[in-house]
C-alpha positions in Angstrom: -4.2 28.9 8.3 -5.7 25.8 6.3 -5.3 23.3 9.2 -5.5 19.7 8.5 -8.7 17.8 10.5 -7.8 14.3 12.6 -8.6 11.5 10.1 -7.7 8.2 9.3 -8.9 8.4 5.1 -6.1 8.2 2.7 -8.0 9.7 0.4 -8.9 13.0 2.5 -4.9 13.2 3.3 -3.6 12.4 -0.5 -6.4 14.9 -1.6 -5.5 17.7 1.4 -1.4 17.2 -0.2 -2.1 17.3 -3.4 -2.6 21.1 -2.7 1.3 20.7 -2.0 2.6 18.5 -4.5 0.9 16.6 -7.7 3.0 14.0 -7.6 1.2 12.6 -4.8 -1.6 11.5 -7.2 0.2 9.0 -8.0 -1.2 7.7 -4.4 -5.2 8.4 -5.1 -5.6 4.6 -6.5 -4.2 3.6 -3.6 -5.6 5.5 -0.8 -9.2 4.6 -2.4 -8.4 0.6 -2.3 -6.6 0.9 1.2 -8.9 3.2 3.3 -11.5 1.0 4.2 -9.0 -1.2 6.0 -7.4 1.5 7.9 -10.0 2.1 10.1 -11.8 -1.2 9.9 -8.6 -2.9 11.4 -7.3 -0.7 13.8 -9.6 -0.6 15.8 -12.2 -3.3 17.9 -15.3 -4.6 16.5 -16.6 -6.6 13.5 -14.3 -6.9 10.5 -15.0 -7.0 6.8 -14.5 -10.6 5.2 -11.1 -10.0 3.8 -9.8 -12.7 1.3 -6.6 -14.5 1.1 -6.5 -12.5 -2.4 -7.5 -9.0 -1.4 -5.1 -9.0 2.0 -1.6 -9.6 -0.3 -2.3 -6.9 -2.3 -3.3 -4.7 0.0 0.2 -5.4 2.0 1.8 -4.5 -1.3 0.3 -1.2 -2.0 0.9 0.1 1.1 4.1 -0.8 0.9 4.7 0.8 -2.3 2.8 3.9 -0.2 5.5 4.0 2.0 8.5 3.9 0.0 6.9 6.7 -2.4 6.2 8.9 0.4 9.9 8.3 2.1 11.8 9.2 -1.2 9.3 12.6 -0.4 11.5 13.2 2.4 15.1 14.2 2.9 17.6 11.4 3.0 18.5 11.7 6.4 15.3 11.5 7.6 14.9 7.6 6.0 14.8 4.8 8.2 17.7 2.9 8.6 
């Protein structure tokens, strides 16, 4: 069984579906400019500097994550 580790990278998890579906790679850009703040932010301690630029556009690709990855999923399963 090919079990998936606990992790927080976008990139390991768009790499570990790609196995499943290479649509997904549509995502890698993505998961490569959003990873560092998925950790980073979550969790207590120093932040990176991030700019009134960078933080917009980060908001915007992962929201365009999200509604890629929720058309993955049956319709009933959306959020209302």
């Amino acid at each position: 069984m090919n079990r998936l580790k606990k992790t927080h990278s976008l990139v390991a998890l768009v790499g570990k579906c790609l196995q499943f579906d290479q649509d997904l790679q549509e995502l890698r850009l993505a998961s490569v400019t959003l990873t560092p703040f998925d950790v980073t932010f979550r969790y207590p301690g120093e932040l990176p500097e991030l700019t009134l630029d960078e933080a917009p556009k980060a908001y915007i690709l992962a929201e365009e994550m999200w509604h890629f990855l929720i058309e993955k999923f049956p319709k009933e399963t959306h959020p209302k």
